[in-house]
N, C-alpha and C positions, 0 to 999 in steps of 0.2 A: 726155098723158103723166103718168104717176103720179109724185109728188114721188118722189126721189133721196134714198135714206138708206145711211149707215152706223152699222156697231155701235158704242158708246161705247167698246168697248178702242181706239180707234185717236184717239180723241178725246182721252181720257185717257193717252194714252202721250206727246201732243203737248202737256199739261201738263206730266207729269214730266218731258221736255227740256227743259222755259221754268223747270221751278221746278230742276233741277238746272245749269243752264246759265247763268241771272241770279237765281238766289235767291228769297226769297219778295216781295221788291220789285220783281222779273220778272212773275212770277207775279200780284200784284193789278193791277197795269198792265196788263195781258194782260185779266184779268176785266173792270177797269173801262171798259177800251177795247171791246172786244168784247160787252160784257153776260152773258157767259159765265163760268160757275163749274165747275171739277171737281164741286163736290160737288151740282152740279145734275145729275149724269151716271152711268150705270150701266153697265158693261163689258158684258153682253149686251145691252142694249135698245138698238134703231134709232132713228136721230136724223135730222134734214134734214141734208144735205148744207154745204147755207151754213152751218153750224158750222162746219165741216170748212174751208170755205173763208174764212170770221173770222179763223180763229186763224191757220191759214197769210198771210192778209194783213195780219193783225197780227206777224207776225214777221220777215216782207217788209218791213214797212213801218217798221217800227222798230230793227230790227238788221241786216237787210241782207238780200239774193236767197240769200248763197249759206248762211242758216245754214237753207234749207226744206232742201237737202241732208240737214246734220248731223241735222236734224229726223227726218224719214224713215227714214235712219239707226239715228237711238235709238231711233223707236220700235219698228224690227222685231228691233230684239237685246234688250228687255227686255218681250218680250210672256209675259211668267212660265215657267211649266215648261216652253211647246214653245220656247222658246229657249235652253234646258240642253238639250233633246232632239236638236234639230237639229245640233245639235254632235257629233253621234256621224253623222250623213249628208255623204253629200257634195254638192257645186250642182246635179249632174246629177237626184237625187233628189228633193231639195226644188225643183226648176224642175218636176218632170213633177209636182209636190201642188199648183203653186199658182195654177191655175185654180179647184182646191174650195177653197185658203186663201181667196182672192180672193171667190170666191159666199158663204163663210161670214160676211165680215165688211163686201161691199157688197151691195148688192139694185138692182144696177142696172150696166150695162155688158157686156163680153164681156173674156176676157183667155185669150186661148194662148199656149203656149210651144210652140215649134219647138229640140228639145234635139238638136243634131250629135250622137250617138251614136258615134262614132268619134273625132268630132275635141275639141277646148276650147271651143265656140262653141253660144251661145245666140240666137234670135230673142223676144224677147215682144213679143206683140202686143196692144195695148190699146183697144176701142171702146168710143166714146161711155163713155169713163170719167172721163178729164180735162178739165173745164171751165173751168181757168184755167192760166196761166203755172204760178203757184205751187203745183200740184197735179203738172204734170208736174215740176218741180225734188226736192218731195218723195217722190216714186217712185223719180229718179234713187239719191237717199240709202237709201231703200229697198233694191233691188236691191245696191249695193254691200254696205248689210249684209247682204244675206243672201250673198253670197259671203266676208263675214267673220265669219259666224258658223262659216259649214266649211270655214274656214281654207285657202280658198280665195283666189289671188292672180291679178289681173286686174283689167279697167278694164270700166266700164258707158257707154255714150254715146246719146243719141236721136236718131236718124236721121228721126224723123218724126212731128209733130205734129199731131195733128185740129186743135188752135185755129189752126193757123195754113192751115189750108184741104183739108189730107190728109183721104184717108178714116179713119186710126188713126194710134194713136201707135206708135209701132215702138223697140222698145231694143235695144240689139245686147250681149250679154255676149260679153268673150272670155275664156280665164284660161290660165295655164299650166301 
């Protein structure tokens, strides 16, 4: 199996959380723990994965489970211009783009969306994408944001996790 990477904008967006969230005394504690710098990172270029999972277990481990939520979160509402863009879509739109959001910025896993057409309700399904606890918490935060970026009200929940023996991770959007 070929190493597991993602693109540095989701690396770098999980800085801006830490330095906007505990400042820039957040922020060196972060680097010096993990051995990780923003400015060692570049918003297109692919990275190993265990970055990705550093910094999320540095933030687990140091401020608590639930701020990989908040994490997740800020990073998909301030990923630059497509999140002023998405703001003019509604969930149902941006749920059927983000199997190509997802290939554009991992290089490794599977992710569908099953969008209820008719009704408020979302299925994503996620393979061999989440590796750790803290990976599936920060997707949770994810998905929330992107139902508040299109002002979109409703709850996110995971029904099912590969780490914990499942074949996929499974998320269930509903909204009103």
């Amino acid at each position: 199996m070929s190493e597991r990477k993602l693109k540095g904008g989701v690396l770098l967006g999980y800085f801006d959380f830490i330095r906007h969230q505990w400042g820039e005394d957040g922020l060196e504690d972060c680097i010096k723990t993990t051995g990780i710098s923003p400015n060692m990172l570049k918003e297109e270029k692919y990275y190993p994965v265990v970055i990705d999972e550093r910094i999320l277990k540095w933030i687990s481990g140091t401020r608590g489970i639930e701020y990989l939520r908040k994490t997740g979160n800020h990073t998909v509402k301030n990923l630059g211009v497509l999140s002023h863009l998405v703001r003019f879509v509604n969930i149902k739109h941006l749920l059927r783009n983000a199997k190509q959001n997802y290939e554009e910025a991992f290089d490794f896993g599977e992710l569908s969306v099953l969008v209820d057409e008719l009704g408020k309700h979302a299925t994503v399904i996620m393979k061999d994408c989440n590796t750790t606890e803290e990976a599936c918490h920060a997707w949770l935060g994810a998905f929330e944001g992107m139902m508040e970026l299109t002002r979109t009200k409703g709850t996110v929940k995971q029904n099912k996790r590969q780490i914990d023996g499942e074949d996929y991770d499974e998320y269930i959007l509903d909204w009103t």
